[in-house]
C-alpha positions in Angstrom: 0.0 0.0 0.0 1.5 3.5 -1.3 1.8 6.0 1.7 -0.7 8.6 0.0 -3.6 5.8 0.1 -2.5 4.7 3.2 -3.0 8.3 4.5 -6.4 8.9 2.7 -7.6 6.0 4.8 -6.4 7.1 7.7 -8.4 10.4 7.9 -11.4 8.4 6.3 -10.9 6.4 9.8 -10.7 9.5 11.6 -13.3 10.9 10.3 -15.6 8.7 11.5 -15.3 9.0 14.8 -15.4 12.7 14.6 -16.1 13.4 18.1 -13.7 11.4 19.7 -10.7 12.1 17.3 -11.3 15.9 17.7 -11.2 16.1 21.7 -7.8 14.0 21.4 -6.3 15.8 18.7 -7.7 19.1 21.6 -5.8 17.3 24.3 -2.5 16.8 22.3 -3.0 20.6 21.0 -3.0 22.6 24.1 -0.4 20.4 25.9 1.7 21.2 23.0 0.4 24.9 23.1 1.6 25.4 26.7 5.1 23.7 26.0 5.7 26.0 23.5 4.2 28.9 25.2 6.2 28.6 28.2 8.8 27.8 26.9 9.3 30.8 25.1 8.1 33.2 28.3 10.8 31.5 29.9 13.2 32.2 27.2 12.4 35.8 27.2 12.5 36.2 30.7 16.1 34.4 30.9 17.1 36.9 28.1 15.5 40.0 30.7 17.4 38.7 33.7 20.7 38.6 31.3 20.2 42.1 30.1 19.3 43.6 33.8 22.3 41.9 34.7 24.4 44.0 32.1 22.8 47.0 33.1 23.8 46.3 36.9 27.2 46.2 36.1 30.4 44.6 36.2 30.5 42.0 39.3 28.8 44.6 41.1 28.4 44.7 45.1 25.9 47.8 46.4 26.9 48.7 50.2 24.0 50.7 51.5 22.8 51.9 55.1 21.6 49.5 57.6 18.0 50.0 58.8 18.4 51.5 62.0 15.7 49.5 64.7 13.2 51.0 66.7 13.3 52.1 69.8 10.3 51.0 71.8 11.3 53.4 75.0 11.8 56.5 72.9 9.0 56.0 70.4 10.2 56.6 67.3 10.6 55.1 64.0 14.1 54.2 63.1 15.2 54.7 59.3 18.4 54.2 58.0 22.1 54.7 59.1 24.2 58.4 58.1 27.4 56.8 58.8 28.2 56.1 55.5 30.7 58.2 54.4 32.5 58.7 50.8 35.8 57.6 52.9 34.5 54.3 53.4 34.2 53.9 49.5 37.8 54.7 49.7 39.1 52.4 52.3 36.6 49.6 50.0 38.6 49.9 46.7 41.9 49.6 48.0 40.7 45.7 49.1 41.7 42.9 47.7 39.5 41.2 45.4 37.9 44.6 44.9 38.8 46.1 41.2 36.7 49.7 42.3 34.3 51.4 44.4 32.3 54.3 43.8 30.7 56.4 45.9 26.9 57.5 45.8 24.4 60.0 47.0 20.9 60.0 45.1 17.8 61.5 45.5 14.8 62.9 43.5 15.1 66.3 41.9 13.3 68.7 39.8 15.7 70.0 36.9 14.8 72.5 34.4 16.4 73.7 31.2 15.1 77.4 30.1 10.9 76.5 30.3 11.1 73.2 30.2 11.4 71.0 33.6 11.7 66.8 34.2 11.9 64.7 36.9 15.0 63.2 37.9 17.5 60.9 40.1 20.4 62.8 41.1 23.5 60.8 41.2 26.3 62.1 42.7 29.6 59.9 42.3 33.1 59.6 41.4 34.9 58.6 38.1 35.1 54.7 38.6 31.3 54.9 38.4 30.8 54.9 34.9 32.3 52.1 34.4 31.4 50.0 37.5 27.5 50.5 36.5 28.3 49.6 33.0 27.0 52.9 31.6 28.5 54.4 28.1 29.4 57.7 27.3 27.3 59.5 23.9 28.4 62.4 23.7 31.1 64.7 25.4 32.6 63.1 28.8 32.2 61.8 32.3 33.2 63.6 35.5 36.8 63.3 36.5 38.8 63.3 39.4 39.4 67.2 39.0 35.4 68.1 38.9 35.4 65.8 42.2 38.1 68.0 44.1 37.1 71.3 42.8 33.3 70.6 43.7 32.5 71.9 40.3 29.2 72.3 38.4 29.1 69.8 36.2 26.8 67.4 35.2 26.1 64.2 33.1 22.5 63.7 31.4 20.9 60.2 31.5 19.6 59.8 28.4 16.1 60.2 29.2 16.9 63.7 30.9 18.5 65.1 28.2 15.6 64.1 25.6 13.3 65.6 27.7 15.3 69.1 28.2 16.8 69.3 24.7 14.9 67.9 22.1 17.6 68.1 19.3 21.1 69.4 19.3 24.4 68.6 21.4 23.7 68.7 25.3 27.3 69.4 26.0 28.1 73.0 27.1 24.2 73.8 28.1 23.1 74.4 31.2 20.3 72.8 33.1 19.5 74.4 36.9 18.9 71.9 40.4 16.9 73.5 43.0 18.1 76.6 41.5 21.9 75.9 41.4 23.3 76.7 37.7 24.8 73.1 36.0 27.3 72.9 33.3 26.5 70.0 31.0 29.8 68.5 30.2 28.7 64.7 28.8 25.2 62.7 27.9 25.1 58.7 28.6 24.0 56.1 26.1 20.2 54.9 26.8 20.6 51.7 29.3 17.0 50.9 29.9 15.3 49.3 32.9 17.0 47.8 36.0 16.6 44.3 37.4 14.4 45.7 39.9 12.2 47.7 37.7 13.7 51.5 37.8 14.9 53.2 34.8 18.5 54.2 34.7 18.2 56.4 32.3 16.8 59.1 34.3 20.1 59.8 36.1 21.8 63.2 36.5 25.6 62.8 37.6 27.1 65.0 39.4 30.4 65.1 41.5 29.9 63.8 45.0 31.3 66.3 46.5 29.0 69.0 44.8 25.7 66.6 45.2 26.7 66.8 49.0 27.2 70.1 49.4 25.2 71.9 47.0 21.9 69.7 46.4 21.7 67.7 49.6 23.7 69.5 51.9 24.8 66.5 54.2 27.8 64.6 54.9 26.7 61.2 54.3 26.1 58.9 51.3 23.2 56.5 50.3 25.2 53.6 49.1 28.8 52.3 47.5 28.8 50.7 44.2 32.0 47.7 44.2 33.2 45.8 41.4 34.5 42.5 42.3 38.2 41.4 40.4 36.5 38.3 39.0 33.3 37.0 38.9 33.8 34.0 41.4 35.5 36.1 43.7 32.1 38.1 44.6 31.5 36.4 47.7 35.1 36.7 49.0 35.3 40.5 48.1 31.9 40.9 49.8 33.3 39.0 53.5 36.4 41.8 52.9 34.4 44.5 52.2 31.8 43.6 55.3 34.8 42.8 57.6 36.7 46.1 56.4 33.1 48.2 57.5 32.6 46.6 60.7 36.3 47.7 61.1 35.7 51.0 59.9 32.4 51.6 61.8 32.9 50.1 65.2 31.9 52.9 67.4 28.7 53.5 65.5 27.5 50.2 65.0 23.6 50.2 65.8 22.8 48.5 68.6 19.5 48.0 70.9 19.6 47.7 74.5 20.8 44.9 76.0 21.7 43.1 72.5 25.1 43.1 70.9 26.0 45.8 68.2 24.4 45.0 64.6 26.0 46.3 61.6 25.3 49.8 60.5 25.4 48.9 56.5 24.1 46.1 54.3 26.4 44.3 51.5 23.7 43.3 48.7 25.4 40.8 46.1 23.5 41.4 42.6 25.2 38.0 41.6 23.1 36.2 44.4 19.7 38.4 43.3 19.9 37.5 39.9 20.6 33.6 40.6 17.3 33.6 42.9 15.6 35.1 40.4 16.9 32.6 37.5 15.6 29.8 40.0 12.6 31.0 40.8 12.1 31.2 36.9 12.9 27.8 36.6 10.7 26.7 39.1 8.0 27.6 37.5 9.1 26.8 33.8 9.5 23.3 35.2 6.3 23.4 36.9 4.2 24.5 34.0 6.0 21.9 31.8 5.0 19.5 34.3 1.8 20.5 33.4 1.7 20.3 29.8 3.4 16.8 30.2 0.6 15.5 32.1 -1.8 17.1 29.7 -0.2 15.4 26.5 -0.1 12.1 28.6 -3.5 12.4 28.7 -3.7 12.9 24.8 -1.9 9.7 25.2 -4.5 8.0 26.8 -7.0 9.9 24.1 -4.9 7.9 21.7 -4.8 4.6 23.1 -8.8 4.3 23.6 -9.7 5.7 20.2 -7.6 3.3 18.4 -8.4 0.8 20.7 -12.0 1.2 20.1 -11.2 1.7 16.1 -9.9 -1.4 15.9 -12.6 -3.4 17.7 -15.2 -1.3 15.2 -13.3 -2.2 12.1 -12.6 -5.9 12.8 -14.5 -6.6 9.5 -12.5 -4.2 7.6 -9.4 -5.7 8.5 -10.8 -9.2 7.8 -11.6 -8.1 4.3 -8.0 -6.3 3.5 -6.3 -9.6 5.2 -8.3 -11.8 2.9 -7.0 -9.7 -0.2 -3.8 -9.9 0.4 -3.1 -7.4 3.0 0.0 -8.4 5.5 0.1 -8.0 9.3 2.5 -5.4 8.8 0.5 -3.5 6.8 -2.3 -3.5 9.0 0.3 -2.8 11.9 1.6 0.4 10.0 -2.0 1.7 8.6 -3.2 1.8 12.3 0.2 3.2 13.9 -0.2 6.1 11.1 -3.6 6.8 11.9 -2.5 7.5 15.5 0.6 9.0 14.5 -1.5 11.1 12.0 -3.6 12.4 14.9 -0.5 13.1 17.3 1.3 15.5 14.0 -2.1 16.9 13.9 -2.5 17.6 18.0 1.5 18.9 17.5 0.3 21.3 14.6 -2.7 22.8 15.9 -0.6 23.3 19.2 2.0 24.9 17.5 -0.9 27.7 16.0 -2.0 27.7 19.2 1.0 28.8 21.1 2.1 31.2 18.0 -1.3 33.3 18.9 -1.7 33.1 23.0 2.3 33.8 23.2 2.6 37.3 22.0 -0.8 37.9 23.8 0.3 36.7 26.6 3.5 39.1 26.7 1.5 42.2 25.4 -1.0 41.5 28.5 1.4 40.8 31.1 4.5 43.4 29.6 6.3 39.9 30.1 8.9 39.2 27.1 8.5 36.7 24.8 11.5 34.9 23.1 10.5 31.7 21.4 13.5 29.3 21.8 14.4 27.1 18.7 14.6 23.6 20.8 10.5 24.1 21.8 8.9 23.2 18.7 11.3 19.8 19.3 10.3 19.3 23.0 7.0 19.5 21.9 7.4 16.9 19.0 8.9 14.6 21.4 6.5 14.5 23.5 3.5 14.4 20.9 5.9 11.1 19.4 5.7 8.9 23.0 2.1 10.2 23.4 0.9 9.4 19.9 2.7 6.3 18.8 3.3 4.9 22.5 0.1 4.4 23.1 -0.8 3.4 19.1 1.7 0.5 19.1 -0.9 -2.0 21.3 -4.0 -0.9 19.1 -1.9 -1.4 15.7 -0.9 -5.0 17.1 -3.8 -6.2 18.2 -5.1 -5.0 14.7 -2.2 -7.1 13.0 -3.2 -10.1 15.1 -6.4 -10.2 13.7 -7.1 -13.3 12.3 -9.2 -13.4 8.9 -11.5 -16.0 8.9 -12.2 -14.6 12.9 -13.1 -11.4 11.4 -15.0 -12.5 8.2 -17.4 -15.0 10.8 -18.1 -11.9 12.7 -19.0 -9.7 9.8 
């Protein structure tokens, strides 16, 4: 039997048993839908997580104020520590295993250029910044050391900022006013995008540390130091030296609440440890929902097995005839295993259509990305193969055990 005819019987078959062939094929199509689908969340989430970890930056350890506790007998509401000073960043990148700290001191601001006026996140910082944050320069320069001594008046334009205060033209040389202090514009930073936790970083406006301190926060104490570990597997060493070197540094002002020992008056957060949680919890539920899926193509499996099952004890008569022509076992055995293999590419199909509409709904609706990965279409296959033809092989040879005079008595 040529494969064509072999394939026009096999939806003839089908087509009988309308019903039944349709809510398998269903089952086999959405299990295959929701592989695909979450696979390729998953994959566009991984890619988000990746791309918030670039625009951290570069093995990048944030030291910020520890929460200061409250004081039950006083009555008040403790907030967080002002003993971070720009020393401390320092004393931090002169460690070992640290390649550079930064110092910074941020805060919301209004900042206006002629009539026009933004919103912004003052940074103010040091030179190693730039590169510790993994921001780019577009046009003119950072700050230098010099701007940091001097206390001058310079700022750097996130790129959101300056698209909001100069719509066309260079940036460099204008100047932009913070709570009415005059600003020279000396550079403008590439766009960076979103953060891992959600904030844009391309509202900043960099200024020295010394001038953000003295002339647009007047205060003597930062809100965090940015460190970039030497290497990548060195991040939890250079965070023990940097937390040892603070508790060093900050002895006599360590917080502490009566009757309890001292607690440490800063935090060390380790990006490389918030992006791994976040990758597991990612796969946690990738694996989870794939579970799913598995279980619901399984039971397109079991679709399989009782409509073939019952196909074959329906067409007894039918195979009694094609035996008594001159049909083989194996033929038999291969026209039912492609009638449930026919079904399965089918399910695997219409699953595939499926996924290619609810995905990019899904990521529209949710603002979630959606990266289709190569290997899913694959998965999916392989799973639609043991749940399709598994299940079809003890249909198709109870079908090629069929005796032909048993089946020509019966018709």
């Amino acid at each position: 039997m040529n494969t064509r005819r072999a394939v026009r019987l096999s939806m003839r078959a089908l087509g009988a048993n309308r019903a039944r062939a349709s809510l398998v094929l269903a089952t086999i199509a959405v299990g295959v839908g929701a592989v695909v689908t979450t696979a390729a969340l998953g994959a566009g989430a991984e890619r988000e997580v990746a791309r918030s970890l670039e625009t951290l930056g570069t093995n990048l350890l944030i030291v910020r104020p520890g929460q200061v506790p409250r004081l039950v007998s006083q009555r008040r509401i403790g907030g967080r520590a002002t003993t971070l000073r720009p020393e401390d960043a320092d004393a931090i990148g002169t460690l070992p295993d640290v390649a550079a700290a930064a110092p910074g001191v941020d805060g919301a601001v209004r900042v206006t250029a002629g009539g026009i006026a933004t919103g912004a996140s003052v940074m103010g910082t040091t030179p190693p910044f730039l590169a510790i944050r993994g921001y780019r320069i577009a046009e003119g320069r950072f700050i230098d050391q010099a701007d940091v001594a001097a206390s001058r008046r310079v700022a750097v334009l996130g790129a959101r900022v300056a698209g909001a205060l100069f719509a066309s033209g260079p940036v460099v040389g204008r100047e932009v006013r913070v709570r009415g202090v005059p600003f020279e514009v000396v550079g403008r930073l590439a766009p960076k995008g979103a953060s891992i936790d959600g904030g844009d970083e391309d509202d900043q406006l960099v200024l020295p540390v010394t001038t953000a301190l003295r002339r647009v926060f007047n205060r003597t104490w930062i809100s965090a130091v940015f460190v970039s570990a030497a290497r990548p597997a060195d991040m939890d060493g250079a965070a023990a030296r940097v937390t040892s070197a603070l508790r060093e540094r900050h002895r006599p002002t360590r917080v502490a609440l009566p009757g309890q020992a001292g607690r440490d008056d800063f935090e060390v957060q380790n990006t490389a440890r918030m992006v791994a949680l976040q990758r597991q919890t990612l796969a946690l539920l990738r694996w989870l929902t794939l579970g799913l899926a598995a279980i619901t193509v399984t039971a397109g499996g079991a679709g399989v097995l009782t409509l073939m099952w019952l196909s074959v004890s329906d067409r007894t008569t039918e195979i009694g005839l094609r035996r008594a022509v001159g049909a083989t076992p194996g033929d038999v055995f291969r026209q039912f295993l492609g009638e449930a293999a026919l079904i399965g590419v089918a399910g695997w199909i219409a699953g595939l259509a499926i996924a290619a509409a609810i995905a990019p709904i899904l990521g529209w609706a949710t603002r979630w990305p959606v990266a289709p990965p190569p290997d899913a279409a694959a998965l999916s296959g392989a799973m639609v193969a043991v749940a399709a033809l598994g299940p079809g092989l003890v249909p198709a040879l109870r079908a090629a055990r069929v005796a032909p005079v048993q089946a020509l008595r019966g018709a």
